[in-house]
C-alpha positions as YAML, in Angstrom:
chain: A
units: angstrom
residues:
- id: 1
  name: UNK
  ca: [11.12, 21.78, 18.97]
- id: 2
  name: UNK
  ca: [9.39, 19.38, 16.61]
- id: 3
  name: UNK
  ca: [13.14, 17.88, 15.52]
- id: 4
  name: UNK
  ca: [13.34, 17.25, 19.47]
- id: 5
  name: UNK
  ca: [10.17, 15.62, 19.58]
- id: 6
  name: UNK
  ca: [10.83, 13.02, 16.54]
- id: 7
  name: UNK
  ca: [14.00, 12.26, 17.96]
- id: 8
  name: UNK
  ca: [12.24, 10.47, 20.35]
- id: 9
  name: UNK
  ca: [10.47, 7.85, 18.35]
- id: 10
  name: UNK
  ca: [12.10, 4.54, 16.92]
- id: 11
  name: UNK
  ca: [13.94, 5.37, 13.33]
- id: 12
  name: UNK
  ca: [12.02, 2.58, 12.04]
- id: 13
  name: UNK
  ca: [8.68, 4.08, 12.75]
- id: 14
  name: UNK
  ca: [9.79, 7.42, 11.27]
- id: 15
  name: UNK
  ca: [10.70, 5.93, 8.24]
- id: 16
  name: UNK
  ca: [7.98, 3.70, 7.60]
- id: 17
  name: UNK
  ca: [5.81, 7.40, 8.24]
- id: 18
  name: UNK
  ca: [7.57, 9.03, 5.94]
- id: 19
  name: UNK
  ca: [7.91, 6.39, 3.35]
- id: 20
  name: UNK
  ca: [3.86, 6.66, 4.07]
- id: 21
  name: UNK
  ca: [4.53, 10.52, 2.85]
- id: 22
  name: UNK
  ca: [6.00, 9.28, -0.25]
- id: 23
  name: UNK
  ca: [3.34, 6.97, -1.45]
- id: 24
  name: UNK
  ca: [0.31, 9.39, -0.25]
- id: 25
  name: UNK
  ca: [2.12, 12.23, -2.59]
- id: 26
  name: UNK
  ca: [2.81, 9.26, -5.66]
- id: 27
  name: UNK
  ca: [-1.61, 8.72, -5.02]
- id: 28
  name: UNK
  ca: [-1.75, 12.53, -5.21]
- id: 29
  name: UNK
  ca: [-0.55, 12.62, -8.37]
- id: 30
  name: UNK
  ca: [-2.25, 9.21, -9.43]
- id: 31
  name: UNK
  ca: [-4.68, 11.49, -9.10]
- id: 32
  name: UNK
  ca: [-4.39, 13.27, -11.44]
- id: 33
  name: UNK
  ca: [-6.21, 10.89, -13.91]
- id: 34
  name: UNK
  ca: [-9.61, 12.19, -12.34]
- id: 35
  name: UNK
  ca: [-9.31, 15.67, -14.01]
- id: 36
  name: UNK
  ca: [-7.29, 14.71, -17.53]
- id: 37
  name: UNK
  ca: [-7.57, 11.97, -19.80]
- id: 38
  name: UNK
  ca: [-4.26, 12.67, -21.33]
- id: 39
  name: UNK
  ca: [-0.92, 14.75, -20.51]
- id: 40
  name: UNK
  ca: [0.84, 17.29, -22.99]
- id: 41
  name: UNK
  ca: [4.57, 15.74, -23.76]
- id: 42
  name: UNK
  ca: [6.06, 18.79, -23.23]
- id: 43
  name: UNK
  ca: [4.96, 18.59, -19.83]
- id: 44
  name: UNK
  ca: [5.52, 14.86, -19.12]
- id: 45
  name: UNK
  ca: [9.19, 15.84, -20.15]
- id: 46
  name: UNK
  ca: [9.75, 18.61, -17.54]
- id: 47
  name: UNK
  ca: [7.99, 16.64, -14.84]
- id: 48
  name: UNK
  ca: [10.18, 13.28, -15.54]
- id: 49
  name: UNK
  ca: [13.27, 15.71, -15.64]
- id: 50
  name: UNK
  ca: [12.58, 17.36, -12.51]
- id: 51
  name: UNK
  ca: [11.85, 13.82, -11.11]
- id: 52
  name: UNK
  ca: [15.69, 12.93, -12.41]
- id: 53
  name: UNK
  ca: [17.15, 16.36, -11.10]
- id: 54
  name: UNK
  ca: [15.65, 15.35, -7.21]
- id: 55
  name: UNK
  ca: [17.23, 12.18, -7.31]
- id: 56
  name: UNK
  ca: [20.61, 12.99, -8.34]
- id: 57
  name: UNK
  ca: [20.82, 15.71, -5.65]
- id: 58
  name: UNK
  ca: [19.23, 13.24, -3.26]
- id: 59
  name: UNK
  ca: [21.87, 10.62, -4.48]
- id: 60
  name: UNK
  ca: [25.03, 13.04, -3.50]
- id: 61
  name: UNK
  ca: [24.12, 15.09, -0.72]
- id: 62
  name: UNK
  ca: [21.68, 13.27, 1.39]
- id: 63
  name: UNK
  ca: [23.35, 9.96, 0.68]
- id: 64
  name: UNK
  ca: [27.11, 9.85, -0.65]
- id: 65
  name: UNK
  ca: [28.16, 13.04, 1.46]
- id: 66
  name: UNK
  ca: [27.06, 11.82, 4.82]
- id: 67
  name: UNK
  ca: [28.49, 8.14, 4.31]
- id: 68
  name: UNK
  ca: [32.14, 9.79, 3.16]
- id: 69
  name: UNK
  ca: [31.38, 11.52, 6.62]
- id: 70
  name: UNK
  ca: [30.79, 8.61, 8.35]
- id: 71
  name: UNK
  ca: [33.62, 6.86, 7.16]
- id: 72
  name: UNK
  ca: [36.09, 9.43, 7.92]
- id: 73
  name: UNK
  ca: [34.93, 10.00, 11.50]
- id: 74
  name: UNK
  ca: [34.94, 6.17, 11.65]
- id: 75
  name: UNK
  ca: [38.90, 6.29, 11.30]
- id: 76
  name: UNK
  ca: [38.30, 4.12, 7.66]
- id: 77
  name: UNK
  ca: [39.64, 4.85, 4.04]
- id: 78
  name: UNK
  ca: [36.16, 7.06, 3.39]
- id: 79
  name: UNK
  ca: [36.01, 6.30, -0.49]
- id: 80
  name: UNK
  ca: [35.54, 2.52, -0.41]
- id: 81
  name: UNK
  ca: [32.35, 2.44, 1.69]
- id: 82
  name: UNK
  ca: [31.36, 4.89, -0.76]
- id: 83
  name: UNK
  ca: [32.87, 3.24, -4.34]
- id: 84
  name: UNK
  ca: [31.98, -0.15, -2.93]
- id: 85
  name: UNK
  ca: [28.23, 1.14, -1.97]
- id: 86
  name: UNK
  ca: [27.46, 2.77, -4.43]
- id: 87
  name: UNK
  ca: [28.62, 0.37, -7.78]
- id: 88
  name: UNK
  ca: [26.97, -2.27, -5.45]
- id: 89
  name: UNK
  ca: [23.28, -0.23, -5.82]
- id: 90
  name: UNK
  ca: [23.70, 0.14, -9.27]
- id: 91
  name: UNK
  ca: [24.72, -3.69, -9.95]
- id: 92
  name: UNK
  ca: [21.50, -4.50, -7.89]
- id: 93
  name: UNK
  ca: [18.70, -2.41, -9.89]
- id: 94
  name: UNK
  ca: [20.62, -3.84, -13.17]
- id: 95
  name: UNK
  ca: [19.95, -7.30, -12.25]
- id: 96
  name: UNK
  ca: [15.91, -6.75, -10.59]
- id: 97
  name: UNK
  ca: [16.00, -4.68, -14.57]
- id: 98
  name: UNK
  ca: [16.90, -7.92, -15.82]
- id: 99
  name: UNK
  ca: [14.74, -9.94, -13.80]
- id: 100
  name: UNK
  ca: [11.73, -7.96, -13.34]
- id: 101
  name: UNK
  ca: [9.54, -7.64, -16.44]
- id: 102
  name: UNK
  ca: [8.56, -4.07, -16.90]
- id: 103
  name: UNK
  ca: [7.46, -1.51, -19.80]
- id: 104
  name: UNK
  ca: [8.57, 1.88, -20.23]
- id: 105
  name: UNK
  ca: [6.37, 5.10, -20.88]
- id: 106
  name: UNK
  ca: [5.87, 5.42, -24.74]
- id: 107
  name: UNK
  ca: [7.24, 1.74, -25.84]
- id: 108
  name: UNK
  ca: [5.04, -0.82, -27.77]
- id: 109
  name: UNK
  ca: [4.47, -4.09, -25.76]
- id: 110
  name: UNK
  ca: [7.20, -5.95, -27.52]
- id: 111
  name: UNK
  ca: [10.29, -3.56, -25.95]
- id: 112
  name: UNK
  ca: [9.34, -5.12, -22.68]
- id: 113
  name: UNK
  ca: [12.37, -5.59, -20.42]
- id: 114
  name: UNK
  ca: [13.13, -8.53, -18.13]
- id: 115
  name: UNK
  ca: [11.95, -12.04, -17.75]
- id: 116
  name: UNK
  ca: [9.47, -13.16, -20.56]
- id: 117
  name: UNK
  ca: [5.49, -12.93, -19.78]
- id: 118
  name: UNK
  ca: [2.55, -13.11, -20.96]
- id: 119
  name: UNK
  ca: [1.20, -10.27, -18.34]
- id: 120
  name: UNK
  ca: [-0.45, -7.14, -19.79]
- id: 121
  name: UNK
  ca: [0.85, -3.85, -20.58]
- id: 122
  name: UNK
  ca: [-1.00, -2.31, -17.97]
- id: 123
  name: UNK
  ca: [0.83, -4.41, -14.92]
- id: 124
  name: UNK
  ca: [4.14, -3.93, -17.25]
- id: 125
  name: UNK
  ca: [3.65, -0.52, -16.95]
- id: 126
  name: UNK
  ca: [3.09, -0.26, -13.18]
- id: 127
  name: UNK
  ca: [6.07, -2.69, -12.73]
- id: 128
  name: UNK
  ca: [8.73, -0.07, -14.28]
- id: 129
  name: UNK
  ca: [7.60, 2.56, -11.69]
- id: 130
  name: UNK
  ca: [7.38, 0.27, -8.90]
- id: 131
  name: UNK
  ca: [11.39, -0.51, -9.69]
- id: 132
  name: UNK
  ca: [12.10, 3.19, -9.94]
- id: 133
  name: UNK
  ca: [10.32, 3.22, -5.81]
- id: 134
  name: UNK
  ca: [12.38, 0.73, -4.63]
- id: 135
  name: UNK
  ca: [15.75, 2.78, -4.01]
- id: 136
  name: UNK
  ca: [14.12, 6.00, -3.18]
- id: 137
  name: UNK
  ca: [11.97, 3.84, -0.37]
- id: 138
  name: UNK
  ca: [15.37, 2.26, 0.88]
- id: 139
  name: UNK
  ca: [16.98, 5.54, 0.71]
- id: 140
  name: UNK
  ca: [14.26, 6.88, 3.42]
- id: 141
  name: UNK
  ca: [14.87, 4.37, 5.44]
- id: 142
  name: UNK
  ca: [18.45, 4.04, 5.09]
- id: 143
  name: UNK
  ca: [18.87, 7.83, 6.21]
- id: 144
  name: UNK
  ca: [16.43, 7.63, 9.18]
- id: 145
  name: UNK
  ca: [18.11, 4.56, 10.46]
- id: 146
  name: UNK
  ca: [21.12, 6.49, 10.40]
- id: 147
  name: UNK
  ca: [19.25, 8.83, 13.50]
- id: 148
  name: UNK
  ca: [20.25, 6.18, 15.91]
- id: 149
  name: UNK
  ca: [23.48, 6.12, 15.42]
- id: 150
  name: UNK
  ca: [23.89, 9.74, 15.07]
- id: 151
  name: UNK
  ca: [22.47, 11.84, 17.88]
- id: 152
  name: UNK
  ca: [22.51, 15.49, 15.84]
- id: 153
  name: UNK
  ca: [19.67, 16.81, 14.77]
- id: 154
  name: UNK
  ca: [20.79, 17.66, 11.53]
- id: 155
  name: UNK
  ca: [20.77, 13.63, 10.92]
- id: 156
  name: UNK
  ca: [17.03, 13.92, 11.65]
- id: 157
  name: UNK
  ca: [16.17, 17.10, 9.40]
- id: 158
  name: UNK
  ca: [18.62, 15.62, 6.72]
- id: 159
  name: UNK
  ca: [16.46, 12.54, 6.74]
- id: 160
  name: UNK
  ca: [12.90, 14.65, 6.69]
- id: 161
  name: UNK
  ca: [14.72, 16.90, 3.56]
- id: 162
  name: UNK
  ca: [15.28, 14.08, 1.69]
- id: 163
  name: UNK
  ca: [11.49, 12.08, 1.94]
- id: 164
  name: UNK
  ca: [9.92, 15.55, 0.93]
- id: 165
  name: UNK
  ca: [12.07, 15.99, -2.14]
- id: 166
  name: UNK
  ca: [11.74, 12.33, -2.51]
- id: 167
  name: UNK
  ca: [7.77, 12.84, -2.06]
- id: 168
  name: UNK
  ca: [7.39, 15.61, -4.62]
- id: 169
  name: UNK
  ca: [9.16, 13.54, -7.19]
- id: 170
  name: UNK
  ca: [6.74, 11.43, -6.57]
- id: 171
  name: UNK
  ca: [3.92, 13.42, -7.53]
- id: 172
  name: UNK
  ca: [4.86, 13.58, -11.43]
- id: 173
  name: UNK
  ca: [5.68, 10.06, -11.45]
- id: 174
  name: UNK
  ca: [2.23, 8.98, -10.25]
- id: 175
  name: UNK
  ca: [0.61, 11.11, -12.82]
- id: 176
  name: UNK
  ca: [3.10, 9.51, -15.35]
- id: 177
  name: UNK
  ca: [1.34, 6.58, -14.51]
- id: 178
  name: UNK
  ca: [-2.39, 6.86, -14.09]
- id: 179
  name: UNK
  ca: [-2.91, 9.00, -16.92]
- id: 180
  name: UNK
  ca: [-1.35, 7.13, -20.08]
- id: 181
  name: UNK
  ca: [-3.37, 4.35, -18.66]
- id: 182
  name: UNK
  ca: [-6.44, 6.45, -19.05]
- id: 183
  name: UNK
  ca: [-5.57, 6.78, -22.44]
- id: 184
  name: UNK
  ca: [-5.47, 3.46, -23.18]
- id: 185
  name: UNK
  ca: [-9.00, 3.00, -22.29]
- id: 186
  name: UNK
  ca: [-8.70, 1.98, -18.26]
- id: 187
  name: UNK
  ca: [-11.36, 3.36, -16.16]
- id: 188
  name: UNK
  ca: [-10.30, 6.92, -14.25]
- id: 189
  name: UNK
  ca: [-10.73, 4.67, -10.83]
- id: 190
  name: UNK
  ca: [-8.80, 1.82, -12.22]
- id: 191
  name: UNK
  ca: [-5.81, 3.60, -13.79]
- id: 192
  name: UNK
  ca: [-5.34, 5.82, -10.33]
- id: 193
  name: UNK
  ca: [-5.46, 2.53, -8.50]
- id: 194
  name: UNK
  ca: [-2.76, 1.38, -10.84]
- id: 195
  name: UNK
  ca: [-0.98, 4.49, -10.74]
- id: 196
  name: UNK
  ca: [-0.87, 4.65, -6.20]
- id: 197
  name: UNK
  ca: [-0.14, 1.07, -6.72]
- id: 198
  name: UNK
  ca: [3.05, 1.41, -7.68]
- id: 199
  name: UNK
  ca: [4.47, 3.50, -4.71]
- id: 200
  name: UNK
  ca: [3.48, 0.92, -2.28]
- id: 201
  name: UNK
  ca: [7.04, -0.72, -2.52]
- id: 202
  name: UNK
  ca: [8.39, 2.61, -0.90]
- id: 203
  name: UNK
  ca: [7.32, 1.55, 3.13]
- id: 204
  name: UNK
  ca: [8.00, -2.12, 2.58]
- id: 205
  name: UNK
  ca: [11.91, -0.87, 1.20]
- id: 206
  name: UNK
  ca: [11.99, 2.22, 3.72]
- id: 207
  name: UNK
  ca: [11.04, -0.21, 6.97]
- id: 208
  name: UNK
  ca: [13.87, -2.50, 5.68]
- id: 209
  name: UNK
  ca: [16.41, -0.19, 5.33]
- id: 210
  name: UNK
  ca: [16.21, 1.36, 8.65]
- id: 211
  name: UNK
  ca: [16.03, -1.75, 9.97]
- id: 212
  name: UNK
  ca: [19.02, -3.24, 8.79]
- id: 213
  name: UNK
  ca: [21.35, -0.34, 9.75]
- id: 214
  name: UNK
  ca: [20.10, -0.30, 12.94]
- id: 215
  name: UNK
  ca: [20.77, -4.17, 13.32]
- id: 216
  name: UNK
  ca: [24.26, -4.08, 11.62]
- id: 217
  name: UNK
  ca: [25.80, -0.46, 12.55]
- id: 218
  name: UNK
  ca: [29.07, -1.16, 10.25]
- id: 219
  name: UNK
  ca: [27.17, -1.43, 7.03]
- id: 220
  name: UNK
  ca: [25.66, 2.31, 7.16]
- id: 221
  name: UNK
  ca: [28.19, 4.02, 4.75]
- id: 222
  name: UNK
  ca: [27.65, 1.61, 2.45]
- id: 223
  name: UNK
  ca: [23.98, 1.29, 3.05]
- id: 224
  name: UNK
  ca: [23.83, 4.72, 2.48]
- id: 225
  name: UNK
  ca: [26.33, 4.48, -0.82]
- id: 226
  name: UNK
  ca: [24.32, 1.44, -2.10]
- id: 227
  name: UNK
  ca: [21.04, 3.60, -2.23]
- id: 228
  name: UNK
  ca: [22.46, 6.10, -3.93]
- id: 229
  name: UNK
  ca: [23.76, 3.95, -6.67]
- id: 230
  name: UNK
  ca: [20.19, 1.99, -6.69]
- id: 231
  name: UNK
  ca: [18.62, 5.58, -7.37]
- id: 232
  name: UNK
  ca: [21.43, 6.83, -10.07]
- id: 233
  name: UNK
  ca: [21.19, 3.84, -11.64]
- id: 234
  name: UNK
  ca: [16.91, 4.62, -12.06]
- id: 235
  name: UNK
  ca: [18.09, 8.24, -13.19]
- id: 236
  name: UNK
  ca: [20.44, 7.19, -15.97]
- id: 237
  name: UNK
  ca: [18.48, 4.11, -17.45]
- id: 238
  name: UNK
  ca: [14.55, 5.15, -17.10]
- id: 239
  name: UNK
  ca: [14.06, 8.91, -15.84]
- id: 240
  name: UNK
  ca: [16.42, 10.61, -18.41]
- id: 241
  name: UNK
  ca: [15.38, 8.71, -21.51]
- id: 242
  name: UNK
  ca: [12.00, 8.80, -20.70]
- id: 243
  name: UNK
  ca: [12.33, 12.94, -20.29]
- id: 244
  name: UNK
  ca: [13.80, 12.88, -23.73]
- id: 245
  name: UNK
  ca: [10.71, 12.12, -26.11]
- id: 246
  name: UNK
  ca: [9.28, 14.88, -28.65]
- id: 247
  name: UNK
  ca: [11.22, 17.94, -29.77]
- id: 248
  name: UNK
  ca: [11.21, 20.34, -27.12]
- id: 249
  name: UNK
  ca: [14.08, 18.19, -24.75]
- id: 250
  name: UNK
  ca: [15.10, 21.22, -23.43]
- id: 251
  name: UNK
  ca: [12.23, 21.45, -21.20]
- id: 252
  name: UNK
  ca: [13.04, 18.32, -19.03]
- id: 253
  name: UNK
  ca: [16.99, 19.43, -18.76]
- id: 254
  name: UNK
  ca: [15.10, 22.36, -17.30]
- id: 255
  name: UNK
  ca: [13.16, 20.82, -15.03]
- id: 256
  name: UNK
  ca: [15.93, 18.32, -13.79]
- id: 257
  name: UNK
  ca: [18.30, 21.54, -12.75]
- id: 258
  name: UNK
  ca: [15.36, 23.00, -10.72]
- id: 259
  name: UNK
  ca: [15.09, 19.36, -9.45]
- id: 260
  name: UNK
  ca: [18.82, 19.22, -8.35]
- id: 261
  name: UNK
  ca: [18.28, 22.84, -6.87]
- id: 262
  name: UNK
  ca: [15.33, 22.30, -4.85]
- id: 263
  name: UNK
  ca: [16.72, 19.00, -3.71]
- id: 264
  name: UNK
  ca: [20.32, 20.78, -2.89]
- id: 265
  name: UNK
  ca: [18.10, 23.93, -0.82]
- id: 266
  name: UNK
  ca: [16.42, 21.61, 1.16]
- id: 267
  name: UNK
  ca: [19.09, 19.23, 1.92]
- id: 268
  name: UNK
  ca: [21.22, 22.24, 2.88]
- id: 269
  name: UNK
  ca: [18.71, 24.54, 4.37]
- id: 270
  name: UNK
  ca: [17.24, 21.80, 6.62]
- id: 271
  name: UNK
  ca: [20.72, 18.99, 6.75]
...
């Protein structure tokens, strides 16, 4: 009844709500910062794992799967819109890396990445979560564009599965956020400002997705593919390494396979 209902309203508008979700939950957990000063490792590691494990699963089932699909019932070789999509996502987020100046969790100022600049460590830091938003806002909208050209409504719930798993990754990484900055001396009000800050890319990126596959219908498999590269490229170059600091590692290889399994139940249960 309520998948009936949303099929009525414009893909755009249901992606730019649900992109809305995802940076609501990433202020949730910006949060955070009001009731700890700091965060224990251990947990940072889990969190930033399970963060990883949501995209990956995200990447293949809500993303790669359906364009193959696509392409095959489009009558077209299905692994090029795919290949082509996705080494096209990943070749974009290496060159905004290279680009974009940004700061990691846990480096000194000087391992900066990016352009050169004189900009503080706190807008450094907000910068490399901000990139990490961009391909899980496109891949929101990318999927709920795909609604109008696909009139079952396991398009629809597909699309809603993948902005809540997309939305409770966002929860750790807003915490991952606001709270080092409160440890660095910021204000509680000024590091969760910083931390919701940084999700705000997600409706800008999900509007334009769903926008341009419903403008250029051809380009969905591989809008679709490109996202998912965009998003394992984050996994492999910020989320993973990040997950990997202290002793106790195994903790955030444990929280990146509940990740992939909550992801895979509710793509599944709900796609």
């Amino acid at each position: 009844m309520i998948i009936e209902h949303l099929s009525n309203y414009n893909p755009v508008f249901l992606a730019f709500a649900a992109t809305l979700f995802t940076w609501m939950v990433t202020a949730l957990g910006s949060s955070m910062v009001f009731f700890f000063k700091s965060i224990n490792q251990n947990l940072l590691n889990a969190m930033l794992g399970f963060a990883a494990g949501v995209m990956i699963a995200a990447s293949f089932w809500s993303l790669l799967k359906p364009a193959i699909e696509m392409a095959e019932e489009a009558g077209t070789t299905p692994w090029v819109p795919a290949v082509v999509g996705f080494l096209s996502g990943g070749a974009f987020l290496l060159i905004i890396d290279k680009i974009l100046p940004h700061l990691h969790l846990g480096l000194s100022e000087d391992k900066a990445e990016g352009i050169s600049t004189s900009w503080h460590r706190s807008v450094l830091l907000v910068l490399a979560i901000t990139l990490h938003n961009i391909p899980e806002g496109l891949a929101v909208g990318v999927a709920f564009g795909a609604v109008a050209h696909n009139s079952d409504p396991s398009v629809l719930t597909g699309a809603i599965a993948l902005a809540f798993g997309i939305g409770l990754q966002n929860f750790p990484e807003g915490a991952a956020v606001s709270v080092p900055l409160r440890r660095e001396g910021f204000s509680r009000l000024k590091a969760f400002n910083y931390g919701q800050l940084s999700g705000i890319v997600e409706p800008i990126a999900g509007v334009l997705g769903a926008y341009l596959v419903l403008s250029i219908e051809p380009i969905l498999p591989y809008a679709l593919s490109f996202a998912a590269g965009a998003m394992i490229f984050v996994v492999v170059e910020e989320l993973i390494p990040e997950s990997q600091s202290g002793n106790k590692t195994d903790l955030s290889t444990i929280g990146a396979m509940i990740g992939f399994a909550l992801m895979m139940l509710l793509d599944v249960a709900l796609g």
